[in-house]
N, C-alpha and C positions, 0 to 999 in steps of 0.2 A: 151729608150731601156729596154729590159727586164732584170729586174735585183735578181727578188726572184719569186723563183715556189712553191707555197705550195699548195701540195693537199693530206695531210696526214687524216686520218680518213674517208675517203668515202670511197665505198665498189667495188675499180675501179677491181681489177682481171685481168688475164692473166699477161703478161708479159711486162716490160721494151720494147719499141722497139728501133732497133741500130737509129733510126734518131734522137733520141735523143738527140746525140750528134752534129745536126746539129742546135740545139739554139746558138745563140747568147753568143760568146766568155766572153760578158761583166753578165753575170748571177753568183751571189754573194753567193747565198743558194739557195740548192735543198732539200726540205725538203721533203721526200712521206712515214711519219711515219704510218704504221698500216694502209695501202691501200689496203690489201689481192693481194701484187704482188708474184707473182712466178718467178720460172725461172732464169736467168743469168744475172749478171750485163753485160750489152750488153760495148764491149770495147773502143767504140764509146765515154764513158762517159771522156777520157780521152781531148778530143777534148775542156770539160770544163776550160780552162786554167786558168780563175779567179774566179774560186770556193774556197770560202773560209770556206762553210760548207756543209758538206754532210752528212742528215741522214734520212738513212732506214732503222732504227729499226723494231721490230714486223712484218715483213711481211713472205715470205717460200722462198725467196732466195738462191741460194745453187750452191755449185761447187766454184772455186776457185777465188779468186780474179781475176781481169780483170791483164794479163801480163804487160799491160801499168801502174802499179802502181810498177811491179817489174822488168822488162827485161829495155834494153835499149828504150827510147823515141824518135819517130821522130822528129825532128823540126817540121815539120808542123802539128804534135798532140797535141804540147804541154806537157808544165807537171804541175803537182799539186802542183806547190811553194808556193800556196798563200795560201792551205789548213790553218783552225783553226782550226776547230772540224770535227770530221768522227767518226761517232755511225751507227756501223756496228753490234749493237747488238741485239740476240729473230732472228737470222734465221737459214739457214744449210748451210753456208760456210764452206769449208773443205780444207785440202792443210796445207803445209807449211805455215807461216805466214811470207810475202813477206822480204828480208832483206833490201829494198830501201827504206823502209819505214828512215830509218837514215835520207836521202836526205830531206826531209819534216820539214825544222829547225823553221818554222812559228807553226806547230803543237802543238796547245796546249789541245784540248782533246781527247783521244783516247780510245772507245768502244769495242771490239769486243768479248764478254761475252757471252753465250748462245750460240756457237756455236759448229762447229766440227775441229775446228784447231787441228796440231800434230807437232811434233817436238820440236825443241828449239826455245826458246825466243831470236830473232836476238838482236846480239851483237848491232846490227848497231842502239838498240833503245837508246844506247848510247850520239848518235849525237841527239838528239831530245832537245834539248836545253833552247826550250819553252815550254817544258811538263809541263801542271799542274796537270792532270788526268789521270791515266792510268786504264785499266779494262780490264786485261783478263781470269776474272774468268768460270768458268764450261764448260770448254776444253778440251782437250785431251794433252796436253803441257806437257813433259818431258824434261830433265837435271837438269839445279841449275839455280836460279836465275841470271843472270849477276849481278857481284860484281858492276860493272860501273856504275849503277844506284843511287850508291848511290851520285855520283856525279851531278845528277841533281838538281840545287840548286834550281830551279822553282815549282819542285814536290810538293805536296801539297797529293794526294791521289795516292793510289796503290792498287790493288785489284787480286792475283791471285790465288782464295782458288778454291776448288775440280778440280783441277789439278792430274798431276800424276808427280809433281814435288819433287827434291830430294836433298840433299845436305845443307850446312848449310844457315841460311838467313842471309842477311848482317845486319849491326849493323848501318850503319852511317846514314847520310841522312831520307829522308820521311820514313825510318823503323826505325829511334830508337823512334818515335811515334808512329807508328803501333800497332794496337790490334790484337788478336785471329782470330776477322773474317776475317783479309785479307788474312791468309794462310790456315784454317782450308780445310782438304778434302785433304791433300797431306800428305803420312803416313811416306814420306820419308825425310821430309823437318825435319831438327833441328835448335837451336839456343838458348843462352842464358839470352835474354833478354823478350825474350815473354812468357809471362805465360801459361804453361799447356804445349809448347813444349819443346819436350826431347833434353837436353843438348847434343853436338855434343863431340865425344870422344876428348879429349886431348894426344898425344901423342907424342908432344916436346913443349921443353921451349919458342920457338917461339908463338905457341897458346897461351900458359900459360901470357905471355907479353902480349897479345892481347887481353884475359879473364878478365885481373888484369884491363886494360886500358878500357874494355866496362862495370864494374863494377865499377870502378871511375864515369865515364859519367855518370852513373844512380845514386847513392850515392851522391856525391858530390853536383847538387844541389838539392836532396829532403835534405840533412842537412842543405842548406844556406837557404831554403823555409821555414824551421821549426822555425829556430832560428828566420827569420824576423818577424812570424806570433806570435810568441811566445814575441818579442820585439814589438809589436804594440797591442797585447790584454794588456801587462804589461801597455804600456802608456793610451790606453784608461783606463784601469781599474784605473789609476791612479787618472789623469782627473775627473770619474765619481765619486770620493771618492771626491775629491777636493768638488766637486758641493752639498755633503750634502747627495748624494743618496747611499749609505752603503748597502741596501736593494738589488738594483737592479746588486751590484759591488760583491755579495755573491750569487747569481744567477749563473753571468758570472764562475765566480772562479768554478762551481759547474758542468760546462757544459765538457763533455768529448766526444770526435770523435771517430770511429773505426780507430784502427791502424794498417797500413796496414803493411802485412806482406809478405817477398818472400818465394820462396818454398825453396831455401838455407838454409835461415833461420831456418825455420821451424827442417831443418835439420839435421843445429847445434843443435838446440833446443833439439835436442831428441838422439844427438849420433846418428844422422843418422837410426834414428830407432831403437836403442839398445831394445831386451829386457828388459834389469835393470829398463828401463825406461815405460814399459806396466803396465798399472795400470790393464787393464780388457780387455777382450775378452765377445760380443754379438752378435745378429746375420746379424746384419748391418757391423759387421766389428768391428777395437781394438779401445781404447782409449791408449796414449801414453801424460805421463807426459813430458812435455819440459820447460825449463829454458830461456827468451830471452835474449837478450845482455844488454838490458835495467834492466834485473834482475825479470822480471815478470815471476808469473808462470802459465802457461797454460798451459790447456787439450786439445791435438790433437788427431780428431778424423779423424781414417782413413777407409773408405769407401771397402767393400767386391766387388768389379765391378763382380767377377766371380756368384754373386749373383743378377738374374736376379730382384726380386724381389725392390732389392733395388735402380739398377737402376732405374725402372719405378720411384719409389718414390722421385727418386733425380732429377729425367724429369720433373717431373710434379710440383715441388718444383720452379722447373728454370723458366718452363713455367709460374707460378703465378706472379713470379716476373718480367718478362717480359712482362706480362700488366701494368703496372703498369704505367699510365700516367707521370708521369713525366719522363722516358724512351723515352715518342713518342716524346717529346718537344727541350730535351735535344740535341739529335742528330745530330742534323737540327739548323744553327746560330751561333751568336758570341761563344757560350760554345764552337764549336768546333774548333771556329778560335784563342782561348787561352788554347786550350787546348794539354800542353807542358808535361806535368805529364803522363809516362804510365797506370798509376792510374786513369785515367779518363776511363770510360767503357762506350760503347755503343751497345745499342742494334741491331739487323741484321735491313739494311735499308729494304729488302722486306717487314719487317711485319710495316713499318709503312709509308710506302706513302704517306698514306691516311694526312699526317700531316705537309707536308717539302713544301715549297713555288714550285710555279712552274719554276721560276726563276734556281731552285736549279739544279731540276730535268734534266732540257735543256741546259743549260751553264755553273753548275757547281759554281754560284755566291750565296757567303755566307754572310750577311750583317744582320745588327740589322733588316730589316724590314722581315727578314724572319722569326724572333722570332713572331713579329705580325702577323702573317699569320698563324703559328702554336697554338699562341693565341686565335686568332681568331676561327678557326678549334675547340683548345677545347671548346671555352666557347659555341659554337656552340651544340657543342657534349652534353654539359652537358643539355641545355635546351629541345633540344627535343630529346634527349635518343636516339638516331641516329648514328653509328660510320660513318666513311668515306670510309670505306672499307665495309658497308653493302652489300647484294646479290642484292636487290631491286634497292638499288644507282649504285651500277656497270651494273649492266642488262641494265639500259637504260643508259649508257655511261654518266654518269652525275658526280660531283660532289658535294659535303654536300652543298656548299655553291647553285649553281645551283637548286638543290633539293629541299633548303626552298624557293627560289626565285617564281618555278614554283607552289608551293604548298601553297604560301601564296597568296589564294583567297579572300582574305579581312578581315578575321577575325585571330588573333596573335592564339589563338586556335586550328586552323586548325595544326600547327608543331610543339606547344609548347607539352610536354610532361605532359598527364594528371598528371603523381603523384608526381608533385610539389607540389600540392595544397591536402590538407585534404580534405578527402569528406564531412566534416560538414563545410566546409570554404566554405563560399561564397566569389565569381572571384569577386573585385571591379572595379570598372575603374582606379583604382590607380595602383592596384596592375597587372592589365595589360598595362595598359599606360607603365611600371618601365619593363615590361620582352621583350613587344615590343620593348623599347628604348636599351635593353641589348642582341636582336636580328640585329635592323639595327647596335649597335657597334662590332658587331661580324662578318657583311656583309660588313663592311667599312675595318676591318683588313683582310681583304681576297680578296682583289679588285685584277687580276691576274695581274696590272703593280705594279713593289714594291715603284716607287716613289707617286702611287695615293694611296696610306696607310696612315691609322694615327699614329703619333708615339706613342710610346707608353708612353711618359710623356702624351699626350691628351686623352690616354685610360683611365690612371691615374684619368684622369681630370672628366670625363665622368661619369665613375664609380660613385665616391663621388657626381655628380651630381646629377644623379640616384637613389644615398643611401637617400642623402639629400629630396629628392622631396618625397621619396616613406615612411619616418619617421614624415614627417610636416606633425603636427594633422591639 
């Protein structure tokens, strides 16, 4: 029996037809990503009753959800119990966003991003039990977040930035890990945990209790994190002195981190901005002497925004640093699945696609072998001067790794990037024997199943092989 439909990426057009929903009850995934369909989800699809994924992303879609997802079900329709994932995102869906979606307790990823939704975010996402993913960014979605969400203990990611959302964000749950980009584009949204948004008014001792207790949770363990980190350089350093090596143990002693600071802080730091404390006025704006708790003294400098000028310069500041490769790497893999610290920053997933396993992209699955993938990607990058998001690689629907595949006509040449090599350097056979062997390990970390990858202790391996072979006179 038929049990998976994929016909995403061919240039099929028109529209869904209702027979659709006379396939076969037993069909598992309907996959018809980026097919150029139009038109209405026909209601017919409801008839799917053991559909466990449904997505149609990227196509021109539009008008409201099919009622069989939100009014009451016939028995002989069936219903969507068995849903896992539904990426309903990139079309022009509109309407209220059904509130039966509650009902759907197997649900564990939900899309529906890029579209025309309005209203509020149904309570009922509450009952979603199994949520690991949620996304309903660049919508039309007003009130406050539902507080109850933070009760989903499964949650893992959230995403509902350019919104027209308002009210404070909650503090518990998949948000006291949250960054910037999940809510940015909602001018009404406050909260005290998130950097850059504006504290929500306080105006009884009830908040104030509340304030003191989401200020503990944050505090609390970045000082048990310090102390360990600070009691484990002590015993190495100890250790390395033991061993004779004095040198290498006044190195360590000598090494100092940025220390990260909040905007409270900073606050106290300066009397909340007192004059007494302005050292100067320029035309980027003041510099302001502040004192930390620590007893350090810093210069805070504070930005003129009413000055267009200088925003362009502080744009274009952010933008440098948002190339910056180890940005595209970090995102994507274990970094993000330890990463417990609101201190940990990432940069927006759209600018970098080009670099997160495919695994990630379609289910949501975060594993070491995604870092070899994103590995792979760059050492790719770096050889033949090529990003992954080039016009010429996306024009023909391709891939980086695809791209050197079709383009290597026999000779390593043909994709490597001429200005490796000095123009008074003669290519040897060694020294392309050594770039070839560091192109197929670059096409092995990028293989699109994550169990057919090499780990990256064998990358490890490879590498020094490589080194090895390419230094033997």
């Amino acid at each position: 029996m038929l049990r998976y439909l994929e016909v995403g990426n061919n240039p099929l057009s028109g529209v869904l037809p209702n027979s659709i929903g006379n396939l076969s009850s037993t069909i598992e995934k309907n996959h018809l990503v980026d097919a150029h369909i139009n038109g209405l989800i026909p209601t017919s699809i409801g008839n799917m009753s053991g559909l466990t994924s449904i997505d149609i992303q990227d196509n021109n879609l539009a008008g409201n959800i099919p009622s069989e997802i939100e009014g009451e079900l016939p028995s002989d329709i069936g219903e969507l119990k068995a849903i896992v994932g539904l990426y309903l995102y990139s079309n022009h869906f509109s309407g209220v966003i059904p509130t039966r979606f509650g009902e759907l307790q197997n649900l564990q990823y939900l899309d529906l991003s890029n579209n025309s939704f309005f209203g509020k975010s149904p309570l009922s996402f509450a009952n979603l039990i199994s949520l690991v993913f949620l996304n309903l960014s660049f919508n039309a979605l007003s009130g406050t977040i539902p507080m109850s969400l933070e009760k989903l203990s499964y949650l893992k990611s959230i995403n509902v930035s350019f919104n027209d959302l308002e009210g404070e964000i909650p503090s518990g749950g998949v948000f006291a890990n949250s960054t910037l980009q999940s809510f940015r584009g909602n001018k009404g949204l406050c909260g005290v945990h998130i950097l850059d948004i504006p504290a929500c008014d306080i105006t009884n001792p009830g908040k104030q209790s509340k304030l003191k207790g989401v200020v503990l949770k944050i505090v609390t363990p970045l000082v048990i994190s310090s102390f360990l980190i600070f009691l484990l350089v002590s015993i190495w350093i100890m250790k390395r002195h033991k061993k004779g090596k004095s040198k290498d143990v006044e190195k360590v002693s000598e090494i100092r981190t940025h220390q990260l600071v909040s905007y409270h802080e900073i606050q106290r730091a300066t009397n909340n901005f007192d004059e007494s404390n302005l050292i100067g006025e320029g035309s980027s704006g003041s510099v302001y002497k502040g004192i930390l708790s620590s007893g350090t003294v810093v210069a805070i400098k504070v930005l003129d925004l009413e000055n267009e000028q200088v925003c362009k310069r502080f744009d274009t500041e952010c933008e440098v640093m948002r190339n910056i490769m180890v940005a595209h790497v970090g995102d994507f893999g274990i970094s993000k699945i330890l990463a417990i610290s609101k201190s940990i920053a990432y940069t927006e997933t759209l600018g970098t696609l080009g670099y997160i396993a495919p695994e990630y992209g379609s289910e949501g699955i975060v594993s070491s072998s995604g870092d070899v993938y994103s590995y792979g990607i760059m050492l790719m990058e770096v050889l033949t001067k090529r990003r992954p998001t080039d016009e010429e690689i996306c024009n023909e629907n391709l891939d980086l790794r695809k791209w050197i595949i079709q383009s290597f006509s026999g000779s390593m040449m043909d994709v490597v990037d001429a200005n490796l090599f000095y123009e008074e350097e003669q290519i040897t056979s060694k020294s392309e024997i050594c770039i070839a062997s560091m192109i197929e390990l670059g096409l092995d970390c990028t293989k699109e199943m994550p169990e057919s990858r090499v780990t990256m202790k064998d990358v490890v391996k490879r590498l020094n092989k490589i080194k090895n072979a390419f230094l033997e006179t």
